[in-house]
Biopython code that builds the backbone (N, CA, C, O; Angstrom):
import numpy as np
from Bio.PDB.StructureBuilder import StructureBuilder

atoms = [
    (1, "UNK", "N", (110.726, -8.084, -52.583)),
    (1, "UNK", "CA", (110.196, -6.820, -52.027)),
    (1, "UNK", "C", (109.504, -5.994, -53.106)),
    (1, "UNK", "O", (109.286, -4.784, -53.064)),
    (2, "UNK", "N", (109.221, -6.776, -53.993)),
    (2, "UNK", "CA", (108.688, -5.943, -55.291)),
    (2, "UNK", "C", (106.990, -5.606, -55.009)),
    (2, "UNK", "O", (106.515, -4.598, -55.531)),
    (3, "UNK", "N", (106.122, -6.504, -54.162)),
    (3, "UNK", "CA", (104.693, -5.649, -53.742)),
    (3, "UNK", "C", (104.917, -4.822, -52.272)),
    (3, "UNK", "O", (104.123, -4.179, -51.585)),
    (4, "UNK", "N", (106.120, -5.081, -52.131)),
    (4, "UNK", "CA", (105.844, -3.646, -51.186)),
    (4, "UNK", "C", (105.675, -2.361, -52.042)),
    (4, "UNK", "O", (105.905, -1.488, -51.205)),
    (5, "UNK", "N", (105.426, -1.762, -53.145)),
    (5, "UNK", "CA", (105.255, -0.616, -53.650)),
    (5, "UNK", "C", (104.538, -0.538, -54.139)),
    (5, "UNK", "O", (104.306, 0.456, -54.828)),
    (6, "UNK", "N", (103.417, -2.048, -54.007)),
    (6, "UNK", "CA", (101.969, -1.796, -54.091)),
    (6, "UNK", "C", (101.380, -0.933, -52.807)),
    (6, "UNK", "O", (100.566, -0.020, -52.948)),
    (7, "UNK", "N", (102.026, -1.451, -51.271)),
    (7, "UNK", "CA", (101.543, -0.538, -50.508)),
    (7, "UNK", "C", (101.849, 0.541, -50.191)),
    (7, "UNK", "O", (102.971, 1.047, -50.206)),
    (8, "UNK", "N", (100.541, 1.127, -49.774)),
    (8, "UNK", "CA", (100.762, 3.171, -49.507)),
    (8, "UNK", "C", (101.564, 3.021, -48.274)),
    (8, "UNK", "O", (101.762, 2.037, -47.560)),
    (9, "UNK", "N", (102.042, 4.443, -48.192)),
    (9, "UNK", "CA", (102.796, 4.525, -47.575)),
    (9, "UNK", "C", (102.161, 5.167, -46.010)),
    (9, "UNK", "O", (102.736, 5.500, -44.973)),
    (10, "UNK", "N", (100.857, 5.150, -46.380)),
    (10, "UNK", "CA", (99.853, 5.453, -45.295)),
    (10, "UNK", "C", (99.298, 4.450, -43.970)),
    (10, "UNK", "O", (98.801, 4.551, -42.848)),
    (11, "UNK", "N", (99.717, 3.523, -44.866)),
    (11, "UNK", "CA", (99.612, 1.882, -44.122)),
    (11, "UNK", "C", (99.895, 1.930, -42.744)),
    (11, "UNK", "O", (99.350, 1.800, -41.648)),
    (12, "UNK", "N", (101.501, 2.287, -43.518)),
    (12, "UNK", "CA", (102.853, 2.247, -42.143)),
    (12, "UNK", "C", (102.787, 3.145, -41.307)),
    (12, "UNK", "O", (103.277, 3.025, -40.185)),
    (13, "UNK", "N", (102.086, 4.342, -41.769)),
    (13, "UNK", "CA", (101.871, 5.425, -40.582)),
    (13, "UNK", "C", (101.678, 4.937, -39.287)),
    (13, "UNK", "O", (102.505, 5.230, -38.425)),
    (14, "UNK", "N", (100.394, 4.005, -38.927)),
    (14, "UNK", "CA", (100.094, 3.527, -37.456)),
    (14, "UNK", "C", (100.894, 3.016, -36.656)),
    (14, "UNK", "O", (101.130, 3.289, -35.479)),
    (15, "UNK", "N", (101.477, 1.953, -37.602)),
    (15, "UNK", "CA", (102.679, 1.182, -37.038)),
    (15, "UNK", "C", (104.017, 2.266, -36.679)),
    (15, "UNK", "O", (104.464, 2.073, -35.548)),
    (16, "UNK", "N", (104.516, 3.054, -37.242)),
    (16, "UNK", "CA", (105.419, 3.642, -36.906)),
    (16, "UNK", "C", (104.481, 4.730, -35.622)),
    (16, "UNK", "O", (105.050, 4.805, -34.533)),
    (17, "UNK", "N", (103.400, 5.356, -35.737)),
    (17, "UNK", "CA", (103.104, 6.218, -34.964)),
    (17, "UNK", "C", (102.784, 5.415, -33.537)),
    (17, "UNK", "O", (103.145, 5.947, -32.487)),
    (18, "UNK", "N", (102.149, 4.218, -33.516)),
    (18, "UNK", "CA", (101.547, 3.617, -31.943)),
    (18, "UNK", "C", (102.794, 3.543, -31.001)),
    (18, "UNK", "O", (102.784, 4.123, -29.915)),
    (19, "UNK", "N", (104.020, 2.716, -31.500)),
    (19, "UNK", "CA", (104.803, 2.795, -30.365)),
    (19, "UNK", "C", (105.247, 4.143, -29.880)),
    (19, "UNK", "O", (105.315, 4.388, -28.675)),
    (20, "UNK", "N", (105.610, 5.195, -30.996)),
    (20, "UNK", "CA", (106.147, 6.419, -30.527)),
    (20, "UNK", "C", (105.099, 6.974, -29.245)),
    (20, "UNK", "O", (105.587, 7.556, -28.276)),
    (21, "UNK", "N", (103.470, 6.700, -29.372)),
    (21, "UNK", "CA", (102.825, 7.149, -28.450)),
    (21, "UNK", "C", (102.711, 6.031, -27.200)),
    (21, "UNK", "O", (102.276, 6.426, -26.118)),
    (22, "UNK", "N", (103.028, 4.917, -27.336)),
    (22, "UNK", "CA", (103.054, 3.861, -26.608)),
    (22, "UNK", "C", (103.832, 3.661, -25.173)),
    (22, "UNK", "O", (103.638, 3.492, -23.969)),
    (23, "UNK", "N", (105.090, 3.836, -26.408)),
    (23, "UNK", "CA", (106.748, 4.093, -24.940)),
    (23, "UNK", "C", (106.451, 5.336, -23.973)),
    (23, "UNK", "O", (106.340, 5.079, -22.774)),
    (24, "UNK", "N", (106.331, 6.507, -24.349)),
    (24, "UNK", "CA", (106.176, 7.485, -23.469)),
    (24, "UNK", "C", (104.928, 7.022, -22.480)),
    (24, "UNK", "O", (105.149, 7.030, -21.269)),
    (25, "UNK", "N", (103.957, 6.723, -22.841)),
    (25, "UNK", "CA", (102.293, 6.210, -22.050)),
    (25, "UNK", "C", (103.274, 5.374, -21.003)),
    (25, "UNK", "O", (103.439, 5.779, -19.852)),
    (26, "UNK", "N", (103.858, 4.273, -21.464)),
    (26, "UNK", "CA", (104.367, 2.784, -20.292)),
    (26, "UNK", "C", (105.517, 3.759, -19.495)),
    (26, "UNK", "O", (105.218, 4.039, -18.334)),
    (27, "UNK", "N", (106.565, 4.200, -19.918)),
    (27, "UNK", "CA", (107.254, 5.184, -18.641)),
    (27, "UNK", "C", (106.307, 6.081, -18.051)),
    (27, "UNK", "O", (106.448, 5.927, -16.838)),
    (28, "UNK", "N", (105.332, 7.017, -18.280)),
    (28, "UNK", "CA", (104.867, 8.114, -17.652)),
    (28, "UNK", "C", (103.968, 6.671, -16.081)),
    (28, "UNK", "O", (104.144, 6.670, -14.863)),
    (29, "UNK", "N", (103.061, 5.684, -17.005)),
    (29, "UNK", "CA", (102.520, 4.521, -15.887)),
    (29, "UNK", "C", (103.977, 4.426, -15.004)),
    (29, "UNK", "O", (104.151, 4.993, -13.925)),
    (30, "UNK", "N", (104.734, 3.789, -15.534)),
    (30, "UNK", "CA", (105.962, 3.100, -14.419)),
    (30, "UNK", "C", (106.428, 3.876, -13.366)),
    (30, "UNK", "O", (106.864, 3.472, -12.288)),
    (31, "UNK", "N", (106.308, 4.978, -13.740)),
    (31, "UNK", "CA", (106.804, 6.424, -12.900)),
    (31, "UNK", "C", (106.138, 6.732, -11.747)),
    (31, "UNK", "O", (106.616, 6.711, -10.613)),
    (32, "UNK", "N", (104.469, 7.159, -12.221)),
    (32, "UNK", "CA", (103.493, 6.895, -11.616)),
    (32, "UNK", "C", (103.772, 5.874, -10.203)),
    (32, "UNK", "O", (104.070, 6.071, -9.025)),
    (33, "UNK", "N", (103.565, 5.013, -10.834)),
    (33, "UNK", "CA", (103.277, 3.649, -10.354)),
    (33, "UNK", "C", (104.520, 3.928, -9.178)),
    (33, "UNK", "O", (104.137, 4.004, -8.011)),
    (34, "UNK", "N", (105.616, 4.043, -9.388)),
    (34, "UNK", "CA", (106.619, 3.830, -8.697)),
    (34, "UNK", "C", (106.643, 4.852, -7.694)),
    (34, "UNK", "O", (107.356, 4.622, -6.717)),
    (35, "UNK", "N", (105.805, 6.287, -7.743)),
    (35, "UNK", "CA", (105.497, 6.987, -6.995)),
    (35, "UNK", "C", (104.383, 6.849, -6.041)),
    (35, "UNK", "O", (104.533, 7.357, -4.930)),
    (36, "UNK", "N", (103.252, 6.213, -6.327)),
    (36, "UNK", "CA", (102.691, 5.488, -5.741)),
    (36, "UNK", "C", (102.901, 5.206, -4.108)),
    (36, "UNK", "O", (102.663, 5.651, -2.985)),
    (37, "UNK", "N", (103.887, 3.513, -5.268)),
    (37, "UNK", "CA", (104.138, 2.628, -3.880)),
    (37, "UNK", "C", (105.326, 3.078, -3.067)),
    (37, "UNK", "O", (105.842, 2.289, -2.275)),
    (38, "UNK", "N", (105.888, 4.569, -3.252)),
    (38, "UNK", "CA", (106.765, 4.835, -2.561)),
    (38, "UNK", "C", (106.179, 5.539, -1.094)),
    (38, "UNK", "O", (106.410, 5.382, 0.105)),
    (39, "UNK", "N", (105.214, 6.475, -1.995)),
    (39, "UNK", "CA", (104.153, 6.821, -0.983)),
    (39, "UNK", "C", (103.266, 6.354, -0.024)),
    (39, "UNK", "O", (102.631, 7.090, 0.730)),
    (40, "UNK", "N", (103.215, 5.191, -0.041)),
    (40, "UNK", "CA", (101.968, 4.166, 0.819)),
    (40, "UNK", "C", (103.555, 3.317, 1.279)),
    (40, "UNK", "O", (103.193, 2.384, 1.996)),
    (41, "UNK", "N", (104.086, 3.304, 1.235)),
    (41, "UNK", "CA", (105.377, 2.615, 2.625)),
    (41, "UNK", "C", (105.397, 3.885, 3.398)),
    (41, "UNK", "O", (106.087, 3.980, 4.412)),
]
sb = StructureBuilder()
sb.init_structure("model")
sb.init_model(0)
sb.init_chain("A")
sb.init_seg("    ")
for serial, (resi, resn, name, xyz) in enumerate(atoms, 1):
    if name == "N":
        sb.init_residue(resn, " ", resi, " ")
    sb.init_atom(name, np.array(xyz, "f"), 0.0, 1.0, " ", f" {name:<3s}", serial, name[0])
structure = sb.get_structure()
């Protein structure tokens, strides 16, 4: 693990930031979604 401290620590930003914006996006769809097809029965 000794070139990991070649990389910035700016790298990892995306990776840690996409799912945090990711998970909320796929529940708010599923929710949606599930309201939807509750509505059209």
């Amino acid at each position: 693990m000794k070139g990991a401290k070649d990389i910035p620590f700016a790298a990892f930003i995306p990776f840690i930031a996409m799912p945090a914006t990711f998970v909320p996006l796929m529940i708010n769809l599923g929710l949606i979604n599930k309201e939807i097809k509750e509505r059209n029965l």
